[in-house]
C-alpha positions as CSV (number, residue, x, y, z in Angstrom):
1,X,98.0,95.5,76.8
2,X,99.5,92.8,79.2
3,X,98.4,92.8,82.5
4,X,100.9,91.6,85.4
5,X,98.6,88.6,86.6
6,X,99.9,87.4,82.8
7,X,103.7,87.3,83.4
8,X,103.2,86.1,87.3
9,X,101.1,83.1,85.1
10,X,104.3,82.5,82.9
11,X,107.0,82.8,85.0
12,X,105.5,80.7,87.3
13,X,104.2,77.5,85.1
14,X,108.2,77.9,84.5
15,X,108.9,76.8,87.6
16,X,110.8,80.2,88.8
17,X,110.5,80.3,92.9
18,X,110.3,84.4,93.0
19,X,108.9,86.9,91.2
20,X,109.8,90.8,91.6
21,X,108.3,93.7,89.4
22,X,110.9,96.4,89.9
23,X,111.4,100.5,89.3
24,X,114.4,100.9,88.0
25,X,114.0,104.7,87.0
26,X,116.4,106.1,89.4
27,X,119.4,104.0,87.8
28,X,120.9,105.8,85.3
29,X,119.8,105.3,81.3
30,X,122.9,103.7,80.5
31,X,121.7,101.3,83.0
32,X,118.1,100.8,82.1
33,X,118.5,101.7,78.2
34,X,115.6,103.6,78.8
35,X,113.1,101.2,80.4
36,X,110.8,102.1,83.1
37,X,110.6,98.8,85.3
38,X,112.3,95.3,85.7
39,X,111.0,92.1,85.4
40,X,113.3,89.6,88.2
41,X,112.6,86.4,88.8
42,X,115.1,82.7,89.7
43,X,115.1,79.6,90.8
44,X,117.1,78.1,94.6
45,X,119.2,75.3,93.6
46,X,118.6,72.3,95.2
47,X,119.5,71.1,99.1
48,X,121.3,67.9,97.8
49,X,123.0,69.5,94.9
50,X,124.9,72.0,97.5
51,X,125.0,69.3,100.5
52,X,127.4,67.4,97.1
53,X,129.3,70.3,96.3
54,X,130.0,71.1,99.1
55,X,131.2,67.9,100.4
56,X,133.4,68.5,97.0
57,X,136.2,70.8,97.4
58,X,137.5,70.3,94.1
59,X,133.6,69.8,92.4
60,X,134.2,72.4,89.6
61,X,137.7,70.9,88.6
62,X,136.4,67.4,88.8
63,X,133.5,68.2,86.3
64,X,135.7,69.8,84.0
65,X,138.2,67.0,84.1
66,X,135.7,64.6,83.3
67,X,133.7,66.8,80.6
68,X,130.4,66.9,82.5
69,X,130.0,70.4,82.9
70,X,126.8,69.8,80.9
71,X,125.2,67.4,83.6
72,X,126.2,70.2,86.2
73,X,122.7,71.3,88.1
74,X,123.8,75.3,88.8
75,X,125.0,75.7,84.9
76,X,121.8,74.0,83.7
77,X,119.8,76.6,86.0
78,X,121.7,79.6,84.9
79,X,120.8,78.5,81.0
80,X,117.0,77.5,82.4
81,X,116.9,81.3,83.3
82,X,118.2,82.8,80.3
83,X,116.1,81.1,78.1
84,X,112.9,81.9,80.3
85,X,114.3,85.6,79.8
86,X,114.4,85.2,76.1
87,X,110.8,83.4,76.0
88,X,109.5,85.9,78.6
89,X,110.4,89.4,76.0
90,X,109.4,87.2,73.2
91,X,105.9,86.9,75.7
92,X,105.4,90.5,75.8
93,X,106.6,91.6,72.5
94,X,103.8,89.5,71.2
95,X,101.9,91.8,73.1
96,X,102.6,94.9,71.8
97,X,104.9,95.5,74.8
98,X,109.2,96.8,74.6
99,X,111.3,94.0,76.2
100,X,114.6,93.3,76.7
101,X,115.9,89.8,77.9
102,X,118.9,90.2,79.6
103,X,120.1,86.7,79.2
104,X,123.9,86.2,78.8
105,X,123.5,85.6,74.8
106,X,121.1,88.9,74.0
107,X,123.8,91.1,76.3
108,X,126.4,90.4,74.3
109,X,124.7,90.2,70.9
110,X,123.4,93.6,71.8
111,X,127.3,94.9,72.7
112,X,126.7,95.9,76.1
113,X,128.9,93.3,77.6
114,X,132.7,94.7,78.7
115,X,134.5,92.1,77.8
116,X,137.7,93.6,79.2
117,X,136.4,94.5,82.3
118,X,133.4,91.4,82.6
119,X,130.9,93.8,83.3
120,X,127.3,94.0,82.0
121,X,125.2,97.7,82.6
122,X,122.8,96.1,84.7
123,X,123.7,93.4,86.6
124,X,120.5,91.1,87.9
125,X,121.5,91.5,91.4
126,X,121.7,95.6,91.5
127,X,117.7,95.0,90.8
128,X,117.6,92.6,93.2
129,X,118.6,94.6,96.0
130,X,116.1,97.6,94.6
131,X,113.9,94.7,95.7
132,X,115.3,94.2,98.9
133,X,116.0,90.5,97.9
134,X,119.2,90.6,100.1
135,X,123.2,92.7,100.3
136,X,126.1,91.7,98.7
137,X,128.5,89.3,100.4
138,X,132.3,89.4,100.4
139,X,131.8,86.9,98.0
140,X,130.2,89.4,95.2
141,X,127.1,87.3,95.2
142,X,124.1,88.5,96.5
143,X,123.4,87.0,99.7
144,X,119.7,86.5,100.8
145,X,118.1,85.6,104.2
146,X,116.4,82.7,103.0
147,X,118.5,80.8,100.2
148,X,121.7,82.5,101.1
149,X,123.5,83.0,97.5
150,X,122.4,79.3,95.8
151,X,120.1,81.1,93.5
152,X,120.4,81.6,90.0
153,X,118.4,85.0,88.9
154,X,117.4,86.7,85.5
155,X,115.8,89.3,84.1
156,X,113.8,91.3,81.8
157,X,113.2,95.2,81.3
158,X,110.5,96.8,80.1
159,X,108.3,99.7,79.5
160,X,105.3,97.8,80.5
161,X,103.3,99.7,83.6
162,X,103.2,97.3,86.2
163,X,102.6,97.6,90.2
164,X,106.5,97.8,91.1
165,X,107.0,97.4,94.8
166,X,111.0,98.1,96.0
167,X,112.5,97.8,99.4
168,X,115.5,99.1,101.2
169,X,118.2,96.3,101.3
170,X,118.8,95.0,104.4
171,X,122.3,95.4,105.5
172,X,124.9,92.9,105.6
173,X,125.3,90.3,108.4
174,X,128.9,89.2,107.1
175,X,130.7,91.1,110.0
176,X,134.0,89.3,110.7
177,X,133.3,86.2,109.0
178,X,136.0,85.3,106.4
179,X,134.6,82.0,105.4
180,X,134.0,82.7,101.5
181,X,137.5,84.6,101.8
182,X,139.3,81.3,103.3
183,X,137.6,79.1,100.9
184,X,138.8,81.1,97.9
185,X,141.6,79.3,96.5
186,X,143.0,82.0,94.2
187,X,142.7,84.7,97.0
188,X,140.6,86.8,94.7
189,X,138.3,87.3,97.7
190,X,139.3,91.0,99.2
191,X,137.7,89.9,102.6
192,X,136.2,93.7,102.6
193,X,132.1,94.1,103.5
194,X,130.2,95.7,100.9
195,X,128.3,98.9,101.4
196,X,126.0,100.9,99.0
197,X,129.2,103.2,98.1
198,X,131.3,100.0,97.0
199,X,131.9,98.8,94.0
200,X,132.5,95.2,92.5
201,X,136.2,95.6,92.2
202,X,136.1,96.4,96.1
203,X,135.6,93.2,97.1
204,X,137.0,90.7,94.6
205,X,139.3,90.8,91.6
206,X,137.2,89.1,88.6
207,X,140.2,88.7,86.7
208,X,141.7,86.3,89.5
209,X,138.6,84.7,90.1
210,X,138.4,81.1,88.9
211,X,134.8,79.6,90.0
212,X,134.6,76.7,91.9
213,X,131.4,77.6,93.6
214,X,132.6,76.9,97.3
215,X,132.5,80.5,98.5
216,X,128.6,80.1,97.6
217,X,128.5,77.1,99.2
218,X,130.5,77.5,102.4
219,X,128.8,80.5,103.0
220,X,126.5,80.2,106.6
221,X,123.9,81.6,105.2
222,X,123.7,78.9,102.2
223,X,124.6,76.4,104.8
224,X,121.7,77.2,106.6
225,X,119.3,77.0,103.6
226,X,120.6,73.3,102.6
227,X,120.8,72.1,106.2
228,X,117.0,73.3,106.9
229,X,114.5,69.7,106.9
């Protein structure tokens, strides 16, 4: 049997800057598919490659005008992560352990993504805040006190017993600030502060959204985090 000192070991020779171990029994089975625990772990993006974007109103259109998507630091992280996911079930499978990655390819291969509706069971930031990583900002991204939302997170589930520890979320400290909101150039941004009764479509229409990253970006608490020397 796998111990957790194991995973900690992978994850981190990956490079990943935290590491939760999560109980996710009180979440429904459709949401855990029967698993006992979480695995969560990401990586911050980096101070210069938000100071650039930012500096960039039209960044996202500009890299897709130019067809360098592929050179693009935050969608290079978010495929970093899904692969470590992948690699990290394939880790404990070998180990006589259940897994299951919850990378963007497995979800969908396994049909649990709505495509209608882009919604996946168990979204990696409903386990972050069983962690007490952070809240969710008007934005719809999690929001934490350290790296503000320039984070890209994955994670794993599995029936492997491990020392979980889970935290009450602290609450949000968006108050009237409508930054995100005022940088969203579709308007698909609601401008409403999330509670633990709300619901994604609460605070912004997916369908409207069209990501250009700024409402990460131009967020004060991301600010902060890239400004910090």
């Amino acid at each position: 049997m796998i111990n957790q000192s194991q995973i900690i070991e992978f994850l981190g020779f990956k490079g990943m800057d935290f590491i939760h171990f999560v109980d996710i029994t009180q979440l429904p089975e459709e949401q855990t598919q029967g698993y006992c625990s979480a695995i969560l772990f990401g990586k911050a993006l980096t101070k210069p490659y938000l100071q650039k974007v930012a500096s960039t109103k039209d960044y996202v259109a500009q890299m897709i005008r130019r067809n360098e998507i592929d050179t693009d630091e935050f969608h290079n992280t978010e495929i970093t992560t899904d692969k470590i996911a992948d690699e990290l079930s394939i880790f404990l499978a070998d180990r006589n352990t259940n897994a299951f990655s919850q990378s963007e390819a497995n979800i969908e291969q396994s049909g649990l993504y709505n495509t209608n509706e882009h919604r996946t069971p168990l979204p990696h930031k409903t386990i972050a805040l069983l962690a007490g990583m952070g809240w969710i900002g008007k934005n719809d991204l999690l929001i934490t006190p350290h790296y503000g939302s320039a984070i890209s997170m994955c994670s794993v589930l599995t029936d492997t017993p491990l020392d979980t520890t889970n935290k009450t979320s602290p609450q949000p400290t968006c108050g009237t600030c409508s930054i995100c909101q005022d940088n969203c150039k579709t308007g698909a941004i609601k401008g409403h502060t999330w509670t633990k009764l709300s619901n994604r479509d609460m605070l912004i229409n997916v369908h409207q959204c069209k990501p250009c990253l700024q409402c990460m970006v131009t967020c004060p608490h991301t600010v902060k985090y890239f400004n910090k020397k």
